[in-house]
mmCIF file of the C-alpha atoms, coordinates in Angstrom:
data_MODEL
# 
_entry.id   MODEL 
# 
loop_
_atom_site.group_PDB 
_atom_site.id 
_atom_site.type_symbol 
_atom_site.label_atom_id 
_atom_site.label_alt_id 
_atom_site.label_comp_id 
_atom_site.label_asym_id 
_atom_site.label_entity_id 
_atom_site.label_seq_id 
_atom_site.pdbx_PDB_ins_code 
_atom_site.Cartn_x 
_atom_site.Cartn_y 
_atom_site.Cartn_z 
_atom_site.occupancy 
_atom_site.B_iso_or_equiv 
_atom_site.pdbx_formal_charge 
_atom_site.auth_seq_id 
_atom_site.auth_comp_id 
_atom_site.auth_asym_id 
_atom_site.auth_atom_id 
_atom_site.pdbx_PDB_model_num 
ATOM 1   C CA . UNK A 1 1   ? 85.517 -123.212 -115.915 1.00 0.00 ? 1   UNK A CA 1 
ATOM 2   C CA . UNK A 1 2   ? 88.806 -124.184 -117.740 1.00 0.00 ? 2   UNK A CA 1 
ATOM 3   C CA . UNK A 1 3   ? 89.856 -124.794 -121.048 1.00 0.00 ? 3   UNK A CA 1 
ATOM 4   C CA . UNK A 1 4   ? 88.907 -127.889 -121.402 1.00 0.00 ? 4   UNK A CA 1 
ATOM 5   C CA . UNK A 1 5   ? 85.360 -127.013 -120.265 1.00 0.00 ? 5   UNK A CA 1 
ATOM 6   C CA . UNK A 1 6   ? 85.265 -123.986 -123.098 1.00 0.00 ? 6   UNK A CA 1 
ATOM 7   C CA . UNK A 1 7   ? 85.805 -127.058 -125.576 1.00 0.00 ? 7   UNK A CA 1 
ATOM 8   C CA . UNK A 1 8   ? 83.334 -128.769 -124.546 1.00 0.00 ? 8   UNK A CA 1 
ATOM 9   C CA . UNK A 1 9   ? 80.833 -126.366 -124.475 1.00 0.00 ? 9   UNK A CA 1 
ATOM 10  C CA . UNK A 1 10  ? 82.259 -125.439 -128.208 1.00 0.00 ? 10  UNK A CA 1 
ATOM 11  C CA . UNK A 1 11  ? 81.230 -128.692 -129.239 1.00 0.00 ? 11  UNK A CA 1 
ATOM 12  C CA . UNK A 1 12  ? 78.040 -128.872 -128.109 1.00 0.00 ? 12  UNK A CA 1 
ATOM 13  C CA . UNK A 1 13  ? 76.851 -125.188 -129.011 1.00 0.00 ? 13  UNK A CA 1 
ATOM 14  C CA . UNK A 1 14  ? 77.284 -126.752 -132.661 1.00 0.00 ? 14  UNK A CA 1 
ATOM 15  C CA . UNK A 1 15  ? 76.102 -129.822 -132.398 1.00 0.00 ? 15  UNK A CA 1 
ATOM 16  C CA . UNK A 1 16  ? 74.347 -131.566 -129.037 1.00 0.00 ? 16  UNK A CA 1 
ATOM 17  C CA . UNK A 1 17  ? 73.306 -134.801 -130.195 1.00 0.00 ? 17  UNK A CA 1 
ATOM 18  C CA . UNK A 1 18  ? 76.657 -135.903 -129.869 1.00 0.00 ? 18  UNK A CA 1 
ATOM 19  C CA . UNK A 1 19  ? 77.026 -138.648 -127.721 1.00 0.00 ? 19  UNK A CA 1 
ATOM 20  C CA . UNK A 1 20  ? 79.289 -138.401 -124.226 1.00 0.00 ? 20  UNK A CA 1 
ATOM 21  C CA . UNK A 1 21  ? 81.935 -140.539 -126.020 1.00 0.00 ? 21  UNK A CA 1 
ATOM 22  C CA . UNK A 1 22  ? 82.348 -138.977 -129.008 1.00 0.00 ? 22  UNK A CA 1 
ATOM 23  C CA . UNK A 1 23  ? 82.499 -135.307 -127.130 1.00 0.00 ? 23  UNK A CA 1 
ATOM 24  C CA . UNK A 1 24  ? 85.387 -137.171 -124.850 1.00 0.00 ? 24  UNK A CA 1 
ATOM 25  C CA . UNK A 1 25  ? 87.397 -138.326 -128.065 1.00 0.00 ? 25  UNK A CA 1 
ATOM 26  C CA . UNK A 1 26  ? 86.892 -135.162 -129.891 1.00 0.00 ? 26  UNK A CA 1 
ATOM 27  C CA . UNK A 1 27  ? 88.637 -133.141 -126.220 1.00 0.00 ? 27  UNK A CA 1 
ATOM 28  C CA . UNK A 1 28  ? 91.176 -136.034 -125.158 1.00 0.00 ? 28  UNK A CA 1 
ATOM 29  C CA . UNK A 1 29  ? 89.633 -137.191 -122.551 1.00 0.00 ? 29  UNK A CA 1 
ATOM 30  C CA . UNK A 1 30  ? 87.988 -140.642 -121.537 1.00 0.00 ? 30  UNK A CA 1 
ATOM 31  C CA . UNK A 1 31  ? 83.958 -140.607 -121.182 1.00 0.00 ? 31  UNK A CA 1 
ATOM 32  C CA . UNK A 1 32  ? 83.637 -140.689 -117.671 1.00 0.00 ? 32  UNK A CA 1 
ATOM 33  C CA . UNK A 1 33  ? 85.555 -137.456 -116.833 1.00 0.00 ? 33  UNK A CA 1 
ATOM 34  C CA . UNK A 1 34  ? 83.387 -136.330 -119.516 1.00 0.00 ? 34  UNK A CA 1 
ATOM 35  C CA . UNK A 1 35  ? 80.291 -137.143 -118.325 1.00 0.00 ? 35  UNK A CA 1 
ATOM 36  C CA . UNK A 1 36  ? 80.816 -135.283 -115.313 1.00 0.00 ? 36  UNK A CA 1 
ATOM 37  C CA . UNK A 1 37  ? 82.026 -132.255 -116.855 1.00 0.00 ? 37  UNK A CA 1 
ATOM 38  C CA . UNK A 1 38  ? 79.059 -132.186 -118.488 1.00 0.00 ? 38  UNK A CA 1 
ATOM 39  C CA . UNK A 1 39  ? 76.564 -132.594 -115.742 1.00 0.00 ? 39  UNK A CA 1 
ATOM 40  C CA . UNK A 1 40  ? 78.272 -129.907 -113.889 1.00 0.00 ? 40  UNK A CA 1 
ATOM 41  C CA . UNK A 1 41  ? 78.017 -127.414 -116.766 1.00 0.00 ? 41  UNK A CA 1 
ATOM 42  C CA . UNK A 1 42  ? 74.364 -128.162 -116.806 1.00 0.00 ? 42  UNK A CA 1 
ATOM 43  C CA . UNK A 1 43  ? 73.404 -128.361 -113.161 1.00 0.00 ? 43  UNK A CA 1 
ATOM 44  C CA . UNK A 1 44  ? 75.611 -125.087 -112.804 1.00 0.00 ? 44  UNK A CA 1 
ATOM 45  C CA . UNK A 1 45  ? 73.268 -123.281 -115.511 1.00 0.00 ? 45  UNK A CA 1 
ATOM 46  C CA . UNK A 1 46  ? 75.781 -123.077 -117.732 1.00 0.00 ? 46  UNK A CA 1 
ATOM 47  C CA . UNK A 1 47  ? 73.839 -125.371 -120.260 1.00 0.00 ? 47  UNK A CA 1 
ATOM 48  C CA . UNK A 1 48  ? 70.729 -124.368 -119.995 1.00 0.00 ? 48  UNK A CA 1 
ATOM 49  C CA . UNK A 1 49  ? 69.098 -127.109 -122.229 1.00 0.00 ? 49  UNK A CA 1 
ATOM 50  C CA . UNK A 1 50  ? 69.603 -128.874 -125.391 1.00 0.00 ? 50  UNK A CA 1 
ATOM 51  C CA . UNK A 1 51  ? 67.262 -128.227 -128.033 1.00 0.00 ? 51  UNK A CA 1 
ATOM 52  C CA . UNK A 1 52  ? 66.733 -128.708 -132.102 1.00 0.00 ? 52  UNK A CA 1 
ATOM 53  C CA . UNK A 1 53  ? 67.349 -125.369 -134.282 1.00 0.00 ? 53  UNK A CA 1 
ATOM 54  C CA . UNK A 1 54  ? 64.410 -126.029 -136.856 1.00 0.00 ? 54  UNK A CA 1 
ATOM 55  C CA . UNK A 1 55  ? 64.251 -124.233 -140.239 1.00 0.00 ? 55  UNK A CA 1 
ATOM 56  C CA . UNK A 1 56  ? 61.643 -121.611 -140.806 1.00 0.00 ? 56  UNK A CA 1 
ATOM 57  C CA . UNK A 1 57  ? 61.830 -121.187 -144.117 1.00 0.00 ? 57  UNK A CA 1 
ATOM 58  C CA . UNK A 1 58  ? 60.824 -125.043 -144.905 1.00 0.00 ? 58  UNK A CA 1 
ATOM 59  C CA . UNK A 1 59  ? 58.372 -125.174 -142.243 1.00 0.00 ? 59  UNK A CA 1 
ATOM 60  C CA . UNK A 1 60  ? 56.407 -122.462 -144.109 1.00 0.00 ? 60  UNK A CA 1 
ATOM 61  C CA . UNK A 1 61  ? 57.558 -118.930 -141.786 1.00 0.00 ? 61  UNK A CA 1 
ATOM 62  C CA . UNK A 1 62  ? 59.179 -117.045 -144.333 1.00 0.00 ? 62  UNK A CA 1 
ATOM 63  C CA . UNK A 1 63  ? 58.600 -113.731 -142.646 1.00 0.00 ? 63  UNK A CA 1 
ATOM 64  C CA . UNK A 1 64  ? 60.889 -112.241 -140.027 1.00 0.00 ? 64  UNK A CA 1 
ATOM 65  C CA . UNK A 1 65  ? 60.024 -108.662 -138.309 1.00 0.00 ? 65  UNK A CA 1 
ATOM 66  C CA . UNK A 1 66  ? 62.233 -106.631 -135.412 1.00 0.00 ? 66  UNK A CA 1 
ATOM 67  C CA . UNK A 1 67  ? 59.725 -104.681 -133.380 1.00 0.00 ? 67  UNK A CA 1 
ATOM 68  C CA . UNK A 1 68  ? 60.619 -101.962 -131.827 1.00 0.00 ? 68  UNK A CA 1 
ATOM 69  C CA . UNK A 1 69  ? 58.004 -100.655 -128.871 1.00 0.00 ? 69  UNK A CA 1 
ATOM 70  C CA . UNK A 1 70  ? 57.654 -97.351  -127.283 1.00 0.00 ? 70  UNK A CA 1 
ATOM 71  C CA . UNK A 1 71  ? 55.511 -96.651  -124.445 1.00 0.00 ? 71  UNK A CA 1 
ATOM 72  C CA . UNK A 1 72  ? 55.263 -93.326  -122.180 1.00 0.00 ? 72  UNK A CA 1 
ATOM 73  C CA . UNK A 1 73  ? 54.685 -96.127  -118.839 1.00 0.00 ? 73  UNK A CA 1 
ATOM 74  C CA . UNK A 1 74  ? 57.317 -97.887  -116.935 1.00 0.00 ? 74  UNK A CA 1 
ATOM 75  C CA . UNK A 1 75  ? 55.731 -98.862  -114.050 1.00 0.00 ? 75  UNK A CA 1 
ATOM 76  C CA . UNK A 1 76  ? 56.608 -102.695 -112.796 1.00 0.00 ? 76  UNK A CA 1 
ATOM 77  C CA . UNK A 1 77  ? 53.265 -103.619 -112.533 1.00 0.00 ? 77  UNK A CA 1 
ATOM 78  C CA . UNK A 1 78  ? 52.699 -102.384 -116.140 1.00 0.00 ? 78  UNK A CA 1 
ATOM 79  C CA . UNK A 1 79  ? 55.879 -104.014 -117.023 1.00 0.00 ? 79  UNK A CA 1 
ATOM 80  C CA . UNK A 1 80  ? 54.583 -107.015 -115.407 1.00 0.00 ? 80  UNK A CA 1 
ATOM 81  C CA . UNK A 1 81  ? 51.482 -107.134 -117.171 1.00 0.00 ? 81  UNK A CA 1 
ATOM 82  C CA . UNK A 1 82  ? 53.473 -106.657 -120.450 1.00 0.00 ? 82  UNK A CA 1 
ATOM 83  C CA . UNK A 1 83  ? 55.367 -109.255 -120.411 1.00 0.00 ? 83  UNK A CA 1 
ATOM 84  C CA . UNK A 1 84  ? 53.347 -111.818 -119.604 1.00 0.00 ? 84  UNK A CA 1 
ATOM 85  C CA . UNK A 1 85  ? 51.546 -110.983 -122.711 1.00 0.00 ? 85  UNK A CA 1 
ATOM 86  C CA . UNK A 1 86  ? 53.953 -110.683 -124.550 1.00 0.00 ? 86  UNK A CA 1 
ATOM 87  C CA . UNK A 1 87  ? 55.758 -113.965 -124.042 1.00 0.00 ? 87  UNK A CA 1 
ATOM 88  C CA . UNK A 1 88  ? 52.407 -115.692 -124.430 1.00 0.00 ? 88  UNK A CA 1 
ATOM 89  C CA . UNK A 1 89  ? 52.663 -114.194 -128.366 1.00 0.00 ? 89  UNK A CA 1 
ATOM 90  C CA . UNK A 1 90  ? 53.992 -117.836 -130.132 1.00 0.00 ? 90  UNK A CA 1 
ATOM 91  C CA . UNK A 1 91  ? 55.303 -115.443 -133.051 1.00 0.00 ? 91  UNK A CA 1 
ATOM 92  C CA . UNK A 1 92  ? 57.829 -113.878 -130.503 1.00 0.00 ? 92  UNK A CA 1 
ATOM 93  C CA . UNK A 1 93  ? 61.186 -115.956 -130.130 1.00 0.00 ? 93  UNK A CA 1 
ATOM 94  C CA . UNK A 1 94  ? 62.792 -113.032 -128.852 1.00 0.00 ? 94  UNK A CA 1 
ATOM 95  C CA . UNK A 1 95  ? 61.877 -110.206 -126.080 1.00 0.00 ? 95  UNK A CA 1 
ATOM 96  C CA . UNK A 1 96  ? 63.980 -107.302 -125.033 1.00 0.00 ? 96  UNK A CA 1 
ATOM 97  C CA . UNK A 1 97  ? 63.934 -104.468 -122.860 1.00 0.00 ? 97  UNK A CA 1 
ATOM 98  C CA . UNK A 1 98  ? 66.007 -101.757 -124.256 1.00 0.00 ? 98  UNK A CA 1 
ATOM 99  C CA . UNK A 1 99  ? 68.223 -98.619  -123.390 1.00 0.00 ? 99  UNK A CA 1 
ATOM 100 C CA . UNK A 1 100 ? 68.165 -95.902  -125.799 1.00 0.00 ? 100 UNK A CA 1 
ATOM 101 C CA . UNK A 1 101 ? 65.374 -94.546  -127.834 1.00 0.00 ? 101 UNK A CA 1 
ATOM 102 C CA . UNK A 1 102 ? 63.186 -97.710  -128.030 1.00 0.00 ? 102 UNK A CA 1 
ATOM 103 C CA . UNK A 1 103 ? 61.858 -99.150  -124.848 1.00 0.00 ? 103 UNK A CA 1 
ATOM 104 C CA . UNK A 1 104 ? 61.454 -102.885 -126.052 1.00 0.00 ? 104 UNK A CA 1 
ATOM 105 C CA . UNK A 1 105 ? 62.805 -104.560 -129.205 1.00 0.00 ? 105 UNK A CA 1 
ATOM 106 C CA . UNK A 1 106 ? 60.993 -108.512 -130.323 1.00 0.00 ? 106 UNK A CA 1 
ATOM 107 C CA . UNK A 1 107 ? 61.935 -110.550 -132.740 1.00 0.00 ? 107 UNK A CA 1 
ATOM 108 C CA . UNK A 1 108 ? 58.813 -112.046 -134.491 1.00 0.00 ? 108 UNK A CA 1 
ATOM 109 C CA . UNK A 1 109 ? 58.736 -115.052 -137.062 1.00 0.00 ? 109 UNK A CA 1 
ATOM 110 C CA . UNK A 1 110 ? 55.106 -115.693 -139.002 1.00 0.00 ? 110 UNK A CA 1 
ATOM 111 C CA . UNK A 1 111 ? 54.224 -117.568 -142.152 1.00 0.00 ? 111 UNK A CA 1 
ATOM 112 C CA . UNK A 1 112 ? 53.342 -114.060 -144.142 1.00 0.00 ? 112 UNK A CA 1 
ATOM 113 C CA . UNK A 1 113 ? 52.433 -111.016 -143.987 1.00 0.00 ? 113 UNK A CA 1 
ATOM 114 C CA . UNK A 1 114 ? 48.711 -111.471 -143.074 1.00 0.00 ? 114 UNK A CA 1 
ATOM 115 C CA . UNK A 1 115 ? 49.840 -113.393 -140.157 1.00 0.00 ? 115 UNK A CA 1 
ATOM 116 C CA . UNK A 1 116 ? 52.172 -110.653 -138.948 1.00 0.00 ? 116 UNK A CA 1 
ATOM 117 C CA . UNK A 1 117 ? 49.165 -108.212 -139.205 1.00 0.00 ? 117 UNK A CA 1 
ATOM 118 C CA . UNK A 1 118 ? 47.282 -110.324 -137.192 1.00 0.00 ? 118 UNK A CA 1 
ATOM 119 C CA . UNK A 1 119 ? 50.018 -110.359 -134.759 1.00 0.00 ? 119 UNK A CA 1 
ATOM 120 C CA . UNK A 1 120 ? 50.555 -106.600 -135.072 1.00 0.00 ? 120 UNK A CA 1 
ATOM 121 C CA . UNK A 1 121 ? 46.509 -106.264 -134.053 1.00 0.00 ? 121 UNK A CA 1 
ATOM 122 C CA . UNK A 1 122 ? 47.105 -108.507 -131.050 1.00 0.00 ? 122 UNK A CA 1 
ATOM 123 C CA . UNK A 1 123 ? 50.328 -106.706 -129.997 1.00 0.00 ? 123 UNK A CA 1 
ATOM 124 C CA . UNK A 1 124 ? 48.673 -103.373 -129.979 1.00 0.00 ? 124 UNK A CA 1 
ATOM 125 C CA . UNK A 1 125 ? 45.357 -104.454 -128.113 1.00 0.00 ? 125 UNK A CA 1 
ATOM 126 C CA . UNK A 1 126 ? 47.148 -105.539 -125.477 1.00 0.00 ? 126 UNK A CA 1 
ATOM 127 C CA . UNK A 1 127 ? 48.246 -102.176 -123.651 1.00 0.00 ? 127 UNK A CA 1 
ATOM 128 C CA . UNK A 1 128 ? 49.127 -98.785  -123.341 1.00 0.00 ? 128 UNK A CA 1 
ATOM 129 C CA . UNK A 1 129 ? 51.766 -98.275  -126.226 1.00 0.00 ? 129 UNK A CA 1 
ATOM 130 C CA . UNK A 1 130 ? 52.641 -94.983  -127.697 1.00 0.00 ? 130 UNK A CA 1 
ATOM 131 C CA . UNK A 1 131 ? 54.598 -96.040  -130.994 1.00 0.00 ? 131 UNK A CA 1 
ATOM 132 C CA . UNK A 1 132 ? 55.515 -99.366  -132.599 1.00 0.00 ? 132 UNK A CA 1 
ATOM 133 C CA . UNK A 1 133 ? 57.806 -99.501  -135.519 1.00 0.00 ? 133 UNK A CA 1 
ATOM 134 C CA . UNK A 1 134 ? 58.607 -102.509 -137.637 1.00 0.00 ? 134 UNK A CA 1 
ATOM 135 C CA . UNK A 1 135 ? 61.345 -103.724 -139.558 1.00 0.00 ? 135 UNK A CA 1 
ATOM 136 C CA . UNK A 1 136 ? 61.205 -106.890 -142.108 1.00 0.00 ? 136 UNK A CA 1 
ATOM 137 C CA . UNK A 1 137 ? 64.372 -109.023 -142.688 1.00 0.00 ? 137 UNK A CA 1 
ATOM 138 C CA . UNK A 1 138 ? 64.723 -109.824 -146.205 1.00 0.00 ? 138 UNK A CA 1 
ATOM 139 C CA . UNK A 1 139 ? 67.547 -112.470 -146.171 1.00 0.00 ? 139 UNK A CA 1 
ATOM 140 C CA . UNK A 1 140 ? 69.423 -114.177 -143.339 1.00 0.00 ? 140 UNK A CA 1 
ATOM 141 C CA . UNK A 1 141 ? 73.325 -113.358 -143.979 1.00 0.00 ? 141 UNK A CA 1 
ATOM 142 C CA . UNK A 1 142 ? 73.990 -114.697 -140.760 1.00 0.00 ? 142 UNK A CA 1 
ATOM 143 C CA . UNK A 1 143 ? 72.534 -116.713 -137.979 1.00 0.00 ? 143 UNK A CA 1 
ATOM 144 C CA . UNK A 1 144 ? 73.882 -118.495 -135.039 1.00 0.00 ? 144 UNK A CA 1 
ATOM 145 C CA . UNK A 1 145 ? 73.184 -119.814 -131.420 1.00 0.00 ? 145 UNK A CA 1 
ATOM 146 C CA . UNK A 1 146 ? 76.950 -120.474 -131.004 1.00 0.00 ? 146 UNK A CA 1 
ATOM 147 C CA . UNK A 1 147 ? 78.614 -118.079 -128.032 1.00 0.00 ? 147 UNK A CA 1 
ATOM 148 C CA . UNK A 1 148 ? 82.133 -116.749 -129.119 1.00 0.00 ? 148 UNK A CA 1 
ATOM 149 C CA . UNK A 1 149 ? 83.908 -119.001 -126.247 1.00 0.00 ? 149 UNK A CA 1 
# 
């Protein structure tokens, strides 16, 4: 990947509804070259897909809540069985396995709080888990999808 690859990619983290052409202006290059840069960045992985960042807030999920999970088992097939559970859960946008004192951290977005304890009821039928702690966002200072390339 070379420079003019990283501005490409730039580009499109902020905005990928631009068109080939205007992504070739905006690097100095014609659309063709473009084009192919492109196509290689995707079918190498590197763009994994292009997608519309919605706003939560407007479409009525004003709640945000960082879960953190502790369980005493860590077998795979328990692991396993977690996580397809768990990324099942619509509420989850985000699911991580952790090092340190928490075992798995999820981001979870619901309409209110009713919704998350209806989550929260789900989350803890599911399997063995020793402690769950949870942490509400009150305002978004920052937010981005953008990689620091």
């Amino acid at each position: 990947m070379d420079k003019m690859d990283r501005q490409i990619l730039r580009l499109l983290q902020v905005d990928s509804s631009l068109s080939v052409s205007e992504v070739a202006r905006k690097v100095g290059l014609s659309a063709s070259p473009c084009w192919k840069r492109i196509n290689r960045l995707q079918s190498d992985g590197i763009i994994k897909r292009k997608i519309a960042i919605l706003d939560a807030d407007i479409l009525g999920f004003g709640l945000t809540a960082y879960v953190s999970i502790k369980t005493g088992e860590h077998s795979s097939e328990w692991l396993e069985e977690f996580s397809k559970t768990v990324t099942k859960m619509p509420e989850v946008m985000e699911f991580h396995r952790m090092a340190g004192d928490v075992d798995y951290m999820l981001k979870v977005i619901v309409p209110d709080i009713q919704a998350f304890d209806d989550f929260y009821k789900r989350l803890i039928g599911t399997s063995s888990i020793n402690e769950v702690t949870s942490r509400f966002s009150m305002e978004t200072i920052k937010q981005t999808t953008a990689l620091p390339i």
